[in-house]
C-alpha positions in Angstrom: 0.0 0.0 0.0 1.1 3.4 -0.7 0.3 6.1 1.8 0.4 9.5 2.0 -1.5 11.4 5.2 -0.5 14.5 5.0 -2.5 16.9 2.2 -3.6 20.5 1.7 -6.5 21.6 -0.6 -7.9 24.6 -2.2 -9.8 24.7 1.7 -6.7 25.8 2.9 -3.8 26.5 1.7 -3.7 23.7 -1.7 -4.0 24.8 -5.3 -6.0 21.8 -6.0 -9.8 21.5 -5.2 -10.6 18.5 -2.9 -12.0 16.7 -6.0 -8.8 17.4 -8.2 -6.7 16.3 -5.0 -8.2 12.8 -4.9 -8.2 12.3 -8.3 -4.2 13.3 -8.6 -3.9 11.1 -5.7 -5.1 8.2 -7.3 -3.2 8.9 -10.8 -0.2 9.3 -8.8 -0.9 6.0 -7.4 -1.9 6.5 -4.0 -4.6 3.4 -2.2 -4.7 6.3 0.9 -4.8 9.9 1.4 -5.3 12.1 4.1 -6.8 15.4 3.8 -4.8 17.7 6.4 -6.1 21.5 5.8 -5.4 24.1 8.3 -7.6 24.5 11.4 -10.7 23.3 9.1 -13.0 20.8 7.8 -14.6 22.1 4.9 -12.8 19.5 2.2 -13.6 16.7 3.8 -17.1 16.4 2.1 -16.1 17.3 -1.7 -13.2 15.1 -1.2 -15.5 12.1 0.1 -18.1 12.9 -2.7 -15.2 12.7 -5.8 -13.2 9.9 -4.4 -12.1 7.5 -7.2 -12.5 3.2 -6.8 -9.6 2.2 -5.1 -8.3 5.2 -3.1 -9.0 5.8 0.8 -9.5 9.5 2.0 -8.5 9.8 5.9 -10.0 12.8 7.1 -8.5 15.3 9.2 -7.1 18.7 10.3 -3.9 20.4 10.6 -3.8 22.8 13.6 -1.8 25.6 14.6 -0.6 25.3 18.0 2.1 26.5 20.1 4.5 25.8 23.6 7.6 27.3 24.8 10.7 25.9 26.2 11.6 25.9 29.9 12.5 30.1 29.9 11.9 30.5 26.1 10.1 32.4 24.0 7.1 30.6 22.4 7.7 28.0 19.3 5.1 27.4 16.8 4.1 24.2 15.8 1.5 21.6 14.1 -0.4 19.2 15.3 -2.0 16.7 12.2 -5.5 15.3 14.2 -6.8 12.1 12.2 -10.1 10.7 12.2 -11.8 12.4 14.7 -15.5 13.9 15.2 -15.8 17.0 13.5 -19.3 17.7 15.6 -17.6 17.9 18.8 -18.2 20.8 20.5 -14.9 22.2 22.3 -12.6 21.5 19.1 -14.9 22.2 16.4 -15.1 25.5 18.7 -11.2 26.2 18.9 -10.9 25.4 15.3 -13.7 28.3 14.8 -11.5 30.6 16.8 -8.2 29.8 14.4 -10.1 29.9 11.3 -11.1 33.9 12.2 -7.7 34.4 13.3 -6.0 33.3 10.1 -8.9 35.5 8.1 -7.7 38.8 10.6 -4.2 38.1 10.0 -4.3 38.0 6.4 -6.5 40.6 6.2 -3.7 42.7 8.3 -0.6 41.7 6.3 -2.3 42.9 3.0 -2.8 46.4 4.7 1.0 46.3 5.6 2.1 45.6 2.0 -0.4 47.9 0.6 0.5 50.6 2.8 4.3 50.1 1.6 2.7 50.3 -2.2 2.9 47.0 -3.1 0.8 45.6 -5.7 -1.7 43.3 -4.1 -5.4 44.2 -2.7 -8.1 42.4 -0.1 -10.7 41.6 -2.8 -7.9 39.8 -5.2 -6.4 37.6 -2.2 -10.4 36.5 -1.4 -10.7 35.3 -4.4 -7.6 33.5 -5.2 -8.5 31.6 -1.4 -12.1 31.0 -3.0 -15.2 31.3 -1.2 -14.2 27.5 0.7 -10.7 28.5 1.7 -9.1 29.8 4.6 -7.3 32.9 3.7 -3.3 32.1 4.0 -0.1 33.4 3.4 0.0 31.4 -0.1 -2.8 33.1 -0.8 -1.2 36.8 -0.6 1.8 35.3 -2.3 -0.1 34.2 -5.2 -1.1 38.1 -5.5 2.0 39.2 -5.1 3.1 37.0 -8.3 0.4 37.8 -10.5 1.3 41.6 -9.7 4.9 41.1 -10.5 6.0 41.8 -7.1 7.4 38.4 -6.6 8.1 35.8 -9.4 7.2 32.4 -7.3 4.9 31.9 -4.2 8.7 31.1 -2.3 10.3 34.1 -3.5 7.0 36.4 -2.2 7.8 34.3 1.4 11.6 35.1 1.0 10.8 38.4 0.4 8.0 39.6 1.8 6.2 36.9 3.8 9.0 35.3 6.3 8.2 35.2 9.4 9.8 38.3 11.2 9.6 40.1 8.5 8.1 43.8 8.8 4.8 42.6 7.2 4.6 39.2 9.3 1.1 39.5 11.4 1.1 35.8 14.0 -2.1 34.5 14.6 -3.9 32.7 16.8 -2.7 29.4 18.5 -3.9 26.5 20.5 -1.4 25.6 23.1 -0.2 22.0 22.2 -1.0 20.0 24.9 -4.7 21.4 24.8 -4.4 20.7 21.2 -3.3 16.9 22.3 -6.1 16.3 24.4 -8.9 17.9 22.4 -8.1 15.8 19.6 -8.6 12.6 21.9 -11.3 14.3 23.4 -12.8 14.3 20.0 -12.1 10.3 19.2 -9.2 12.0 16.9 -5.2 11.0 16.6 -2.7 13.5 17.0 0.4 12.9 15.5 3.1 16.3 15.4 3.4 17.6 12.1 7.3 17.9 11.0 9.0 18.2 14.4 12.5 19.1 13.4 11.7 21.1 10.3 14.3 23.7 11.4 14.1 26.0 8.4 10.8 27.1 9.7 12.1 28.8 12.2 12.9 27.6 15.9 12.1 23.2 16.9 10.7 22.2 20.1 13.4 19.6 22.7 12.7 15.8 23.0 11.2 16.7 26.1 8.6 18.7 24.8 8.2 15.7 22.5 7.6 13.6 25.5 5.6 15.9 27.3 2.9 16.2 24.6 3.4 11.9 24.7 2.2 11.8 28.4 -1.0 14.2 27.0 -2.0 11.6 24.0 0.3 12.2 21.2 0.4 9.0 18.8 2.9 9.4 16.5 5.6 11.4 15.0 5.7 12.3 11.4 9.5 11.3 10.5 9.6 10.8 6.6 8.8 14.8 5.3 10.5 16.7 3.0 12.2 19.0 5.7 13.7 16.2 7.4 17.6 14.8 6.5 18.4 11.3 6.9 20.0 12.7 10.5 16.5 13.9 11.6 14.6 11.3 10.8 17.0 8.8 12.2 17.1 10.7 15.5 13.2 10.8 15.1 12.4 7.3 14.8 14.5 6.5 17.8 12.4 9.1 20.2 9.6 7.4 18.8 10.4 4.2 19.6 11.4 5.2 23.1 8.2 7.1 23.8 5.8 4.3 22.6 4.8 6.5 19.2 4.6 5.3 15.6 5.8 6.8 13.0 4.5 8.3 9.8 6.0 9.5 5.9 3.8 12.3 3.8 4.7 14.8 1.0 2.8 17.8 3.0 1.4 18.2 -1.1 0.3 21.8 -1.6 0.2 21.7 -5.6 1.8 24.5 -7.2 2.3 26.3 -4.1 5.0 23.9 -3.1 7.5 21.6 -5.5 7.2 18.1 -3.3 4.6 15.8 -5.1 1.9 13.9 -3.9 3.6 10.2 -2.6 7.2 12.0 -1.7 7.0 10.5 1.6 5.2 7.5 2.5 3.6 5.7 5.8 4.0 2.0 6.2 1.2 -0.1 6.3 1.7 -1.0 10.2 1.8 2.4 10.9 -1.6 3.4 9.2 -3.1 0.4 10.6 -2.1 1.5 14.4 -3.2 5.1 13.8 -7.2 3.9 12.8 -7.2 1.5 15.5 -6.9 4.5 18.0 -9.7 6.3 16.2 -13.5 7.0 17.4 -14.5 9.8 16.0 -14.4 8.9 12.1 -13.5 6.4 9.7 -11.7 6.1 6.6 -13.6 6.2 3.2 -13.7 4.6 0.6 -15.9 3.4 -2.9 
Protein backbone atom coordinates (compact mmCIF):
# COMPACT_ATOMS: atom_id res chain seq x y z
CA UNK A 1 0.00 0.00 0.00
CA UNK A 2 1.14 3.39 -0.71
CA UNK A 3 0.27 6.10 1.83
CA UNK A 4 0.41 9.55 1.97
CA UNK A 5 -1.46 11.37 5.16
CA UNK A 6 -0.47 14.54 5.02
CA UNK A 7 -2.54 16.87 2.17
CA UNK A 8 -3.63 20.46 1.66
CA UNK A 9 -6.50 21.58 -0.62
CA UNK A 10 -7.92 24.60 -2.19
CA UNK A 11 -9.78 24.75 1.68
CA UNK A 12 -6.66 25.84 2.88
CA UNK A 13 -3.84 26.48 1.71
CA UNK A 14 -3.72 23.70 -1.68
CA UNK A 15 -3.95 24.79 -5.27
CA UNK A 16 -6.05 21.81 -6.02
CA UNK A 17 -9.84 21.46 -5.23
CA UNK A 18 -10.56 18.53 -2.93
CA UNK A 19 -12.04 16.74 -5.98
CA UNK A 20 -8.80 17.44 -8.22
CA UNK A 21 -6.68 16.27 -4.98
CA UNK A 22 -8.17 12.81 -4.87
CA UNK A 23 -8.16 12.33 -8.34
CA UNK A 24 -4.23 13.30 -8.64
CA UNK A 25 -3.88 11.13 -5.68
CA UNK A 26 -5.05 8.24 -7.35
CA UNK A 27 -3.20 8.93 -10.75
CA UNK A 28 -0.16 9.33 -8.79
CA UNK A 29 -0.86 5.99 -7.39
CA UNK A 30 -1.94 6.53 -4.00
CA UNK A 31 -4.60 3.44 -2.17
CA UNK A 32 -4.71 6.28 0.86
CA UNK A 33 -4.78 9.86 1.41
CA UNK A 34 -5.35 12.10 4.15
CA UNK A 35 -6.83 15.36 3.75
CA UNK A 36 -4.81 17.69 6.44
CA UNK A 37 -6.08 21.53 5.84
CA UNK A 38 -5.39 24.06 8.32
CA UNK A 39 -7.59 24.46 11.39
CA UNK A 40 -10.71 23.34 9.06
CA UNK A 41 -12.97 20.79 7.82
CA UNK A 42 -14.64 22.12 4.93
CA UNK A 43 -12.76 19.48 2.21
CA UNK A 44 -13.58 16.72 3.84
CA UNK A 45 -17.08 16.38 2.07
CA UNK A 46 -16.12 17.26 -1.69
CA UNK A 47 -13.24 15.07 -1.25
CA UNK A 48 -15.52 12.15 0.05
CA UNK A 49 -18.06 12.87 -2.67
CA UNK A 50 -15.16 12.70 -5.81
CA UNK A 51 -13.22 9.90 -4.43
CA UNK A 52 -12.14 7.53 -7.25
CA UNK A 53 -12.50 3.24 -6.75
CA UNK A 54 -9.58 2.25 -5.12
CA UNK A 55 -8.31 5.22 -3.12
CA UNK A 56 -8.96 5.82 0.85
CA UNK A 57 -9.53 9.50 2.01
CA UNK A 58 -8.46 9.80 5.92
CA UNK A 59 -10.00 12.80 7.07
CA UNK A 60 -8.48 15.28 9.23
CA UNK A 61 -7.07 18.74 10.25
CA UNK A 62 -3.89 20.38 10.57
CA UNK A 63 -3.84 22.78 13.59
CA UNK A 64 -1.81 25.61 14.63
CA UNK A 65 -0.57 25.26 18.04
CA UNK A 66 2.10 26.54 20.06
CA UNK A 67 4.49 25.76 23.65
CA UNK A 68 7.57 27.34 24.84
CA UNK A 69 10.72 25.95 26.21
CA UNK A 70 11.65 25.91 29.95
CA UNK A 71 12.55 30.09 29.92
CA UNK A 72 11.89 30.46 26.07
CA UNK A 73 10.06 32.41 24.04
CA UNK A 74 7.09 30.61 22.37
CA UNK A 75 7.67 28.05 19.33
CA UNK A 76 5.07 27.37 16.82
CA UNK A 77 4.06 24.20 15.76
CA UNK A 78 1.46 21.62 14.07
CA UNK A 79 -0.38 19.22 15.32
CA UNK A 80 -1.95 16.72 12.19
CA UNK A 81 -5.46 15.26 14.20
CA UNK A 82 -6.83 12.15 12.17
CA UNK A 83 -10.07 10.65 12.22
CA UNK A 84 -11.83 12.37 14.74
CA UNK A 85 -15.53 13.94 15.21
CA UNK A 86 -15.77 16.97 13.52
CA UNK A 87 -19.27 17.73 15.58
CA UNK A 88 -17.61 17.93 18.80
CA UNK A 89 -18.19 20.80 20.49
CA UNK A 90 -14.93 22.15 22.30
CA UNK A 91 -12.63 21.53 19.12
CA UNK A 92 -14.90 22.16 16.42
CA UNK A 93 -15.08 25.52 18.70
CA UNK A 94 -11.25 26.22 18.86
CA UNK A 95 -10.86 25.45 15.25
CA UNK A 96 -13.67 28.34 14.81
CA UNK A 97 -11.53 30.64 16.78
CA UNK A 98 -8.16 29.81 14.42
CA UNK A 99 -10.09 29.91 11.34
CA UNK A 100 -11.07 33.93 12.22
CA UNK A 101 -7.68 34.42 13.28
CA UNK A 102 -6.02 33.27 10.14
CA UNK A 103 -8.91 35.46 8.09
CA UNK A 104 -7.71 38.78 10.60
CA UNK A 105 -4.16 38.08 9.96
CA UNK A 106 -4.28 38.01 6.37
CA UNK A 107 -6.45 40.57 6.23
CA UNK A 108 -3.71 42.69 8.34
CA UNK A 109 -0.61 41.68 6.30
CA UNK A 110 -2.30 42.90 2.95
CA UNK A 111 -2.79 46.35 4.66
CA UNK A 112 1.02 46.28 5.63
CA UNK A 113 2.08 45.58 2.02
CA UNK A 114 -0.36 47.93 0.61
CA UNK A 115 0.48 50.58 2.78
CA UNK A 116 4.29 50.07 1.57
CA UNK A 117 2.70 50.26 -2.17
CA UNK A 118 2.90 47.01 -3.12
CA UNK A 119 0.81 45.62 -5.71
CA UNK A 120 -1.71 43.34 -4.10
CA UNK A 121 -5.42 44.21 -2.67
CA UNK A 122 -8.10 42.45 -0.15
CA UNK A 123 -10.66 41.56 -2.77
CA UNK A 124 -7.91 39.84 -5.21
CA UNK A 125 -6.43 37.64 -2.21
CA UNK A 126 -10.36 36.46 -1.37
CA UNK A 127 -10.70 35.35 -4.42
CA UNK A 128 -7.63 33.46 -5.23
CA UNK A 129 -8.46 31.62 -1.40
CA UNK A 130 -12.14 31.02 -3.05
CA UNK A 131 -15.24 31.30 -1.18
CA UNK A 132 -14.21 27.49 0.75
CA UNK A 133 -10.72 28.54 1.68
CA UNK A 134 -9.14 29.82 4.64
CA UNK A 135 -7.34 32.89 3.69
CA UNK A 136 -3.28 32.05 4.01
CA UNK A 137 -0.09 33.44 3.41
CA UNK A 138 0.02 31.39 -0.08
CA UNK A 139 -2.82 33.15 -0.83
CA UNK A 140 -1.17 36.81 -0.64
CA UNK A 141 1.85 35.29 -2.33
CA UNK A 142 -0.05 34.19 -5.16
CA UNK A 143 -1.14 38.05 -5.54
CA UNK A 144 1.98 39.21 -5.12
CA UNK A 145 3.09 37.03 -8.26
CA UNK A 146 0.39 37.79 -10.45
CA UNK A 147 1.28 41.56 -9.67
CA UNK A 148 4.92 41.08 -10.48
CA UNK A 149 5.95 41.80 -7.08
CA UNK A 150 7.45 38.35 -6.61
CA UNK A 151 8.05 35.81 -9.44
CA UNK A 152 7.18 32.43 -7.33
CA UNK A 153 4.94 31.85 -4.21
CA UNK A 154 8.66 31.07 -2.33
CA UNK A 155 10.26 34.12 -3.48
CA UNK A 156 7.04 36.36 -2.19
CA UNK A 157 7.80 34.26 1.39
CA UNK A 158 11.62 35.06 0.98
CA UNK A 159 10.80 38.39 0.41
CA UNK A 160 7.95 39.58 1.80
CA UNK A 161 6.19 36.95 3.80
CA UNK A 162 9.03 35.33 6.25
CA UNK A 163 8.15 35.18 9.36
CA UNK A 164 9.84 38.32 11.23
CA UNK A 165 9.63 40.11 8.47
CA UNK A 166 8.13 43.85 8.81
CA UNK A 167 4.83 42.59 7.25
CA UNK A 168 4.57 39.21 9.33
CA UNK A 169 1.13 39.52 11.43
CA UNK A 170 1.08 35.83 13.96
CA UNK A 171 -2.13 34.53 14.59
CA UNK A 172 -3.93 32.74 16.78
CA UNK A 173 -2.66 29.44 18.47
CA UNK A 174 -3.86 26.50 20.46
CA UNK A 175 -1.41 25.61 23.10
CA UNK A 176 -0.22 21.99 22.19
CA UNK A 177 -1.03 20.03 24.91
CA UNK A 178 -4.66 21.39 24.75
CA UNK A 179 -4.42 20.73 21.19
CA UNK A 180 -3.32 16.88 22.33
CA UNK A 181 -6.08 16.26 24.42
CA UNK A 182 -8.90 17.94 22.39
CA UNK A 183 -8.10 15.85 19.62
CA UNK A 184 -8.62 12.60 21.92
CA UNK A 185 -11.35 14.30 23.40
CA UNK A 186 -12.80 14.32 20.04
CA UNK A 187 -12.09 10.30 19.21
CA UNK A 188 -9.17 11.97 16.90
CA UNK A 189 -5.17 10.99 16.55
CA UNK A 190 -2.70 13.51 17.03
CA UNK A 191 0.39 12.94 15.49
CA UNK A 192 3.14 16.34 15.45
CA UNK A 193 3.44 17.57 12.14
CA UNK A 194 7.30 17.91 11.04
CA UNK A 195 8.95 18.18 14.42
CA UNK A 196 12.50 19.13 13.43
CA UNK A 197 11.68 21.13 10.29
CA UNK A 198 14.26 23.66 11.44
CA UNK A 199 14.10 26.02 8.38
CA UNK A 200 10.83 27.07 9.68
CA UNK A 201 12.11 28.79 12.17
CA UNK A 202 12.92 27.62 15.87
CA UNK A 203 12.14 23.24 16.86
CA UNK A 204 10.74 22.20 20.06
CA UNK A 205 13.41 19.59 22.72
CA UNK A 206 12.68 15.83 22.99
CA UNK A 207 11.20 16.70 26.11
CA UNK A 208 8.63 18.75 24.85
CA UNK A 209 8.18 15.73 22.47
CA UNK A 210 7.56 13.56 25.55
CA UNK A 211 5.62 15.95 27.35
CA UNK A 212 2.94 16.17 24.58
CA UNK A 213 3.39 11.91 24.69
CA UNK A 214 2.18 11.76 28.42
CA UNK A 215 -0.96 14.17 26.99
CA UNK A 216 -2.01 11.56 23.96
CA UNK A 217 0.26 12.16 21.20
CA UNK A 218 0.44 9.01 18.83
CA UNK A 219 2.86 9.42 16.50
CA UNK A 220 5.59 11.45 14.98
CA UNK A 221 5.73 12.31 11.42
CA UNK A 222 9.46 11.27 10.46
CA UNK A 223 9.59 10.82 6.61
CA UNK A 224 8.84 14.77 5.32
CA UNK A 225 10.48 16.67 3.00
CA UNK A 226 12.16 19.02 5.70
CA UNK A 227 13.70 16.18 7.41
CA UNK A 228 17.64 14.77 6.48
CA UNK A 229 18.43 11.27 6.95
CA UNK A 230 19.98 12.65 10.49
CA UNK A 231 16.53 13.92 11.63
CA UNK A 232 14.62 11.29 10.77
CA UNK A 233 16.95 8.79 12.24
CA UNK A 234 17.07 10.67 15.46
CA UNK A 235 13.24 10.83 15.12
CA UNK A 236 12.42 7.28 14.75
CA UNK A 237 14.47 6.47 17.83
CA UNK A 238 12.37 9.14 20.23
CA UNK A 239 9.64 7.40 18.77
CA UNK A 240 10.37 4.15 19.58
CA UNK A 241 11.35 5.21 23.06
CA UNK A 242 8.24 7.10 23.79
CA UNK A 243 5.84 4.27 22.60
CA UNK A 244 4.79 6.47 19.16
CA UNK A 245 4.62 5.32 15.60
CA UNK A 246 5.81 6.84 13.02
CA UNK A 247 4.47 8.27 9.75
CA UNK A 248 5.98 9.49 5.94
CA UNK A 249 3.82 12.29 3.80
CA UNK A 250 4.68 14.82 0.98
CA UNK A 251 2.79 17.82 2.97
CA UNK A 252 1.45 18.25 -1.08
CA UNK A 253 0.27 21.78 -1.64
CA UNK A 254 0.19 21.67 -5.56
CA UNK A 255 1.76 24.48 -7.18
CA UNK A 256 2.29 26.26 -4.14
CA UNK A 257 5.02 23.93 -3.08
CA UNK A 258 7.48 21.59 -5.48
CA UNK A 259 7.17 18.08 -3.31
CA UNK A 260 4.57 15.82 -5.09
CA UNK A 261 1.93 13.85 -3.86
CA UNK A 262 3.63 10.21 -2.56
CA UNK A 263 7.19 12.00 -1.73
CA UNK A 264 7.01 10.46 1.59
CA UNK A 265 5.24 7.46 2.52
CA UNK A 266 3.60 5.71 5.82
CA UNK A 267 3.95 2.04 6.22
CA UNK A 268 1.20 -0.11 6.34
CA UNK A 269 1.75 -0.98 10.25
CA UNK A 270 1.76 2.40 10.90
CA UNK A 271 -1.65 3.42 9.24
CA UNK A 272 -3.13 0.45 10.56
CA UNK A 273 -2.07 1.54 14.39
CA UNK A 274 -3.17 5.13 13.83
CA UNK A 275 -7.19 3.91 12.78
CA UNK A 276 -7.22 1.52 15.51
CA UNK A 277 -6.90 4.45 18.02
CA UNK A 278 -9.70 6.30 16.20
CA UNK A 279 -13.52 6.95 17.41
CA UNK A 280 -14.46 9.78 15.98
CA UNK A 281 -14.44 8.89 12.08
CA UNK A 282 -13.53 6.42 9.72
CA UNK A 283 -11.70 6.09 6.63
CA UNK A 284 -13.63 6.25 3.24
CA UNK A 285 -13.71 4.57 0.60
CA UNK A 286 -15.87 3.45 -2.87
Amino acid sequence: MRIDLHTHSSASDGTDTPAELVAAARAAGLDVIALTDHDTTAGWEPAAAALPPGLTLVPGAEISCVTAEPAGRPIPLHVLAYLFDPREEAFRAERGRLQESRLTRARRIVELLEADGLPVSWDRVRELAGSAGAVGRPHIGRALVESGAAGSVPEAFSRYLYTGSPYYVRKAETDVLAAVRLVRAAGGVPVFAHPLARRRGQVVSDVVIAEMADAGLAGLEVDHPDHDPADRAHLRGLAAELGLFVTGSSDYHGSNKAVPLGANLTAPAAYEALVAQAGGARPVAV
